[in-house]
N, C-alpha and C positions, 0 to 999 in steps of 0.2 A: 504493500500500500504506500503511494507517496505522501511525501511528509513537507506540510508548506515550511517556508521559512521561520515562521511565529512560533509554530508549533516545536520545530525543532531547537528553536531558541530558548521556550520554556522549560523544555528539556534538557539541552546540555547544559545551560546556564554562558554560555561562551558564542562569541561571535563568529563568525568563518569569514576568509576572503570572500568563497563564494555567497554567501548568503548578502553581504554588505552590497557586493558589485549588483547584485539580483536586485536592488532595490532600490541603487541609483540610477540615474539618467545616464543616458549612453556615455555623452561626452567627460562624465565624471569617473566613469568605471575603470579608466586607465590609472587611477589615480590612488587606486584603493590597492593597499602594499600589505605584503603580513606584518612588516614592523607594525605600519598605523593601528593592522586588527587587534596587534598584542600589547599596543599603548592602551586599546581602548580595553582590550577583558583586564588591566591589571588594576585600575581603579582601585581603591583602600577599601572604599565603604560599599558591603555586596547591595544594601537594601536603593542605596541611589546609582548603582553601577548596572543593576535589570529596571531600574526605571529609565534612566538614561539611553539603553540600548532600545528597548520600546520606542519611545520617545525619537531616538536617532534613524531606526526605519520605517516611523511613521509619519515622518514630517518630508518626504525626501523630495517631493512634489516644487517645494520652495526651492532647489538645487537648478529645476528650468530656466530660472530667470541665468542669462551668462553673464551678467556682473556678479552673481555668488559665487563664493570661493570654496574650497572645501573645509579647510581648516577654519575658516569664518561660520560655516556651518555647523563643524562639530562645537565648537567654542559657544555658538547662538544657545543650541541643543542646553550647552552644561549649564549656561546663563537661567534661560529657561527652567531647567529643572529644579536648579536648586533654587530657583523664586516659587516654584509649585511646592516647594518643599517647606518653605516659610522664613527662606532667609530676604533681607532687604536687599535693595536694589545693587548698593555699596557693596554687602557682602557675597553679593551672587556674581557680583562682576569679576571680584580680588578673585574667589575661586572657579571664576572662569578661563581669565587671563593672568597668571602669574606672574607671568614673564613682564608684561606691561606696568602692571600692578608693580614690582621690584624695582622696573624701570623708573615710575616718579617715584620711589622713595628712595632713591639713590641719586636722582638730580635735586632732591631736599625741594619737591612741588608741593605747598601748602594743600589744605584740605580742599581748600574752594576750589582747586583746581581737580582734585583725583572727583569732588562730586560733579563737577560739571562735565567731565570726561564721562561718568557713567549717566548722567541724566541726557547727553546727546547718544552716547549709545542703546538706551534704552528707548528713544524715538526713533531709532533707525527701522529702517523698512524691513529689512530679515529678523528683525527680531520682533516686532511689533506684526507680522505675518503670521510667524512660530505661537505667540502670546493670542490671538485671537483663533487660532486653529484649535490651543492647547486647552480652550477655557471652555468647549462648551464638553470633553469629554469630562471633565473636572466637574463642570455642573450639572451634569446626567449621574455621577457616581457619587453628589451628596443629596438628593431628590428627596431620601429618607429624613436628613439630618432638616431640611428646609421644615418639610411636614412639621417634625419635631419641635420645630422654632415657634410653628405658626402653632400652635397647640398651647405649647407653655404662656405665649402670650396671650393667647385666649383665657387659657385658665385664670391668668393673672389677672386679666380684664376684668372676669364674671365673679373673681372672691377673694382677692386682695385685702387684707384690711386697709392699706392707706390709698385715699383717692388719688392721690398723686401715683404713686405707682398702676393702680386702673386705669388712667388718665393717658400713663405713656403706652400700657400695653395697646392702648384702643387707636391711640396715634400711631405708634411702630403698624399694627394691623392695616390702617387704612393708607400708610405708606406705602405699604410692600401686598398692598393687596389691589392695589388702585386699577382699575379697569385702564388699558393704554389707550393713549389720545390714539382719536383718525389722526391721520394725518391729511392735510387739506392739500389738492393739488390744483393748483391754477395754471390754468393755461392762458396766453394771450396769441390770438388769432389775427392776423392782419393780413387784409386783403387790398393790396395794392391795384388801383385802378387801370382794366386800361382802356384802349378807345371804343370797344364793342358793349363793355358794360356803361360807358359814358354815355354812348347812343342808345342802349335800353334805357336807361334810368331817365333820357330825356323826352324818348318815344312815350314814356308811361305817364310822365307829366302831362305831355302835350295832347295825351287821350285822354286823362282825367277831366280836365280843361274842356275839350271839344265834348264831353257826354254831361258835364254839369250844363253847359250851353245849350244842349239839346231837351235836355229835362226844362229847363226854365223857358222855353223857346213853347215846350207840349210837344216836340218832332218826336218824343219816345218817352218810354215808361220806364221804371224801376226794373219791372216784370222782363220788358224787354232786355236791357241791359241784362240782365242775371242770365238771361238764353246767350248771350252773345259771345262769342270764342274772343279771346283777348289777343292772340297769333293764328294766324293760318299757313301755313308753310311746308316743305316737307325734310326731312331729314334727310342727310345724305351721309354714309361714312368714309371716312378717309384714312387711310392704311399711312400709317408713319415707317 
């Protein structure tokens, strides 16, 4: 029986060449070496080293665009994780890039400078790709924990002894419960004039005008008017 990548992954606990190469983009696949595979199984910590690898052949989709790099990909990956993991933005970067990280404390770069380094890295496009790809599996596997939220506040709501505390559960409730806006779409429509519709709009004037004249005249009725065809003419089509 074949055995997919995933599956074999869960299994051995360790990456392959081939599994890695199978699940990048062409142009990347030359790129995938046994050292890189054996940087990546040697990782310290096992519980972020099978999140990471998850994580590193599930995202591989972002590697299309040809301004990503490889190593800018793995690095994004460990960024990401360990922010999934609950470190700050600071701390997910130092142990993303160490090497950089080492780099400003060794040219003595104040702090405002390592944070603004990771606050423009954390707006960057491959990583700000990764972080909304990475969020809605994140928010399908606490579905339980949310339920759970909305409960305890409830409870809190209906037998709290301090009103204040009922006060916020019923607020947090209609925060996080709030039906989502339509969203209103406008369109603007403009129809630029040209000589055919100038000549209708003036033919219709100039009829209006000639059948008020005739009503007031007695040459015809209402009744008539309402029988009477406003164009006579015939269609013709024309092959572009």
């Amino acid at each position: 029986m074949a055995v997919n990548n995933k599956t074999q992954l869960a299994t051995t606990g360790s990456l392959t060449v081939e599994q890695l190469r199978a699940a990048m983009p062409k142009r990347q696949q030359r790129n995938i070496t046994q050292p890189l595979v054996d940087e990546l199984n040697q990782m310290a910590d096992e519980n972020y080293r099978e999140f990471f690898r998850e994580n590193l052949l599930g995202y591989t989709s972002v590697l299309k665009d040809p301004n990503t790099t490889l190593p800018g990909y793995i690095a994004a990956i460990k960024y990401v994780c360990y922010k999934a993991m609950g470190d700050t933005n600071e701390t997910a970067w130092k142990k993303a890039h160490p090497d950089r990280y080492q780099r400003c404390i060794d040219e003595q770069r104040p702090p405002e400078y390592i944070r603004s380094i990771v606050s423009a890295y954390n707006k960057g496009r491959m990583v700000q790709q990764l972080l909304t790809q990475s969020m809605a599996p994140i928010w399908l596997l606490n579905q339980d924990r949310v339920q759970q939220a909305i409960n305890v506040q409830a409870q809190l709501m209906m037998t709290a002894d301090s009103e204040k505390v009922r006060t916020d559960a019923a607020n947090s409730l209609l925060t996080h419960l709030k039906q989502p806006e339509s969203t209103k779409v406008q369109m603007d429509v403009q129809v630029k004039d040209d000589d055919s519709l100038v000549a209708l709009r003036k033919a219709m004037i100039d009829l209006a005008a000639e059948q008020r004249q005739a009503l007031r005249a007695g040459v015809t009725t209402v009744t008539d008017l309402g029988k009477s065809r406003l164009i006579e003419g015939e269609v013709e089509r024309v092959d572009e």
